[in-house]
C-alpha positions, -999 to +999 in steps of 0.1 A: -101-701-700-067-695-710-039-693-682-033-658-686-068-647-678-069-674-646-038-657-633-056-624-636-088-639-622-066-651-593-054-617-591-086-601-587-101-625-563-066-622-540-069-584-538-105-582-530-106-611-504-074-586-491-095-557-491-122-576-473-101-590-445-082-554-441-114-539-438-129-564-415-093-555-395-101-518-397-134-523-383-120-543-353-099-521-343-120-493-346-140-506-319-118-517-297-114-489-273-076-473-275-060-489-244-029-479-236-022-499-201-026-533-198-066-542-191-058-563-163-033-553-133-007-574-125-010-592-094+022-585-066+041-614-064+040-629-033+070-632-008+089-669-014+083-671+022+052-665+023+045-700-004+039-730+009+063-758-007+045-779-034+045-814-025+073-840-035+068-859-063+079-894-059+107-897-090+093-930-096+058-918-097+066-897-119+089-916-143+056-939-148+034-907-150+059-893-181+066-928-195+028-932-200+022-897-220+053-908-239+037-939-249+006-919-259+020-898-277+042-915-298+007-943-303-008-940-340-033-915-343-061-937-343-051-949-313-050-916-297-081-911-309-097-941-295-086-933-262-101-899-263-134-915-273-132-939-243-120-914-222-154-891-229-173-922-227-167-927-198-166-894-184-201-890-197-212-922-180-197-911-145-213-878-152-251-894-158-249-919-129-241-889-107-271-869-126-293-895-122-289-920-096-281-896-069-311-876-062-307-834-050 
């Protein structure tokens, strides 16, 4: 095919995969009923009196908590990705001894 007639191949397929998503849009919308309030009320803040202090975090706690996710996340991505594996591993395995060993 020459280049002229894949640029107007190109053409064609862009405007009717357009067509196809704004019609898909038009649908959505159309059944989506016309709100105009928000769906969910907002909740009244509570009084700062009325909140009970969070607890205090140790700043050397947490130094060690943020150093850790900053070693993490700068690791290699197949790194990261190990440690997710072994992290579900073991949550599975936690998961099926509590399944299985302990009886209803």
């Amino acid at each position: 095919m020459p280049i002229s007639s894949l640029a107007k191949h190109e053409d064609r397929l862009k405007r009717q995969q357009q067509a196809k998503c704004k019609s898909t849009l038009t649908s959505v919308a159309k059944s989506r009923p016309n709100v105009t309030q928000k769906a969910f009320p907002v909740a009244a803040s509570p009084s700062t009196s009325a909140r009970t202090p969070a607890p205090a975090v140790r700043f050397s706690n947490d130094t060690e908590r943020l150093q850790h996710i900053n070693s993490i996340r700068k690791a290699p991505a197949g790194a990261q990705n190990k440690r997710v594996g072994d992290l579900l591993l073991e949550v599975t395995i936690e998961f099926l001894i509590t399944v299985v060993l302990i009886p209803f």
